[in-house]
Residue, then its C-alpha position, 0 to 999 in steps of 0.5 A: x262372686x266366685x263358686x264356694x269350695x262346696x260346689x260339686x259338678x255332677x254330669x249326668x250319662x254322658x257315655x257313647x251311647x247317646x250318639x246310637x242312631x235309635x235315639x234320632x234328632x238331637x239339640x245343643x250339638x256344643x253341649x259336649x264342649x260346654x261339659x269339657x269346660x265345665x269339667x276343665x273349670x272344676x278340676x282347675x279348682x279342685x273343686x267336687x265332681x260326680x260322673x254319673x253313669x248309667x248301667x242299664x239293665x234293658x237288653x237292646x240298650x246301649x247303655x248296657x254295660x257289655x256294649x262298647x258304647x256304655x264307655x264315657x264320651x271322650x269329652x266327658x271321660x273321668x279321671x282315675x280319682x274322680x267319683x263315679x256313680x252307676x245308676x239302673x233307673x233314670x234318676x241318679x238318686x235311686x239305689x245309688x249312693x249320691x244323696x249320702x255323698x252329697x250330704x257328706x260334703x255338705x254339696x252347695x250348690x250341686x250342678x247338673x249337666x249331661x243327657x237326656x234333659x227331658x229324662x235322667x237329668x229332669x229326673x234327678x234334678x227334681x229329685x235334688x230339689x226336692x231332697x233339699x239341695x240348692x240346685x242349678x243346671x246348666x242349660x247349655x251343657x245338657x241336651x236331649x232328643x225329639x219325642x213322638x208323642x202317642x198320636x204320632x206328632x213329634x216335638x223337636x228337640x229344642x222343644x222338648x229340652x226347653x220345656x224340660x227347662x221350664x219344668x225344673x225351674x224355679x220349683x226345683x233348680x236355678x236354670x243357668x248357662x255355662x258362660x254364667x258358671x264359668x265365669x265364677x270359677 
């Protein structure tokens, strides 16, 4: 089966500032070549893809659009025709213009990649589902960062992303691996 023409590639806050040390351990080291894939895959295609950015509005962010780091990883750096959408919140949906561009392109399925699975990704991936799309996200092009729980523990990052994983399938999204998008492209 090979993708329909309508499946558009959203990658979600893959700017430099996933790499600040504040964030601290990190899973999926090869998720940044899994989205240059992706990308290489869709643009070969021609088919549909979003870049989502975040333009944080907190003041020690290095999301902040006045930070050198706010500039798009270089595996992950958009064309100059391709769509970017800036968000201030964790979901891609709120106060921005992608579910009205979804809509338009009559996007099916829409696939998810980028950071933080257990935050932006997991935010606007439910919200997609929960809009209606039929959504997938590509568990080998996300990752994400250990959590300190309130009592002090701290969960590994290969748990946090997994759980995130768990969370969103099924209910809201197809969970899949880019070997399995990929070879329908």
């Amino acid at each position: 089966m090979t993708l329909p023409a309508t499946a558009t590639l959203i990658v979600i806050d893959m700017q430099q500032a996933v790499d600040l040390p504040y964030w601290g351990q990190r899973c999926n080291p090869g998720a940044e070549a899994v989205v240059a894939r992706l990308l290489a895959a869709w643009r070969k295609r021609g088919l549909p893809l979003i870049h989502v950015r975040h333009d944080s509005i907190e003041p020690d962010s290095g999301y902040r659009p006045d930070r050198p780091s706010h500039a798009f990883k270089p595996e992950a750096m958009p064309l100059a025709h391709e769509t970017i959408i800036a968000k201030s919140t964790n979901s891609a949906f709120i106060g921005t213009k992608l579910e009205r561009v979804l809509r338009d392109a009559k996007a099916a399925p829409v696939v998810f990649a980028g950071v933080a699975t257990s935050n932006s990704v997991e935010a606007t991936v439910r919200m997609a589902g929960n809009l209606g799309f039929e959504t997938w996200i590509v568990a080998d092009g996300c990752f994400t960062f250990d959590k300190t729980l309130l009592d002090g523990r701290v969960i590994p990052a290969a748990d946090v992303h997994a759980l995130s994983l768990a969370n969103l399938s099924g209910e809201y999204a197809r969970v899949v691996n880019s070997a399995d998008i990929l070879a329908e492209c």
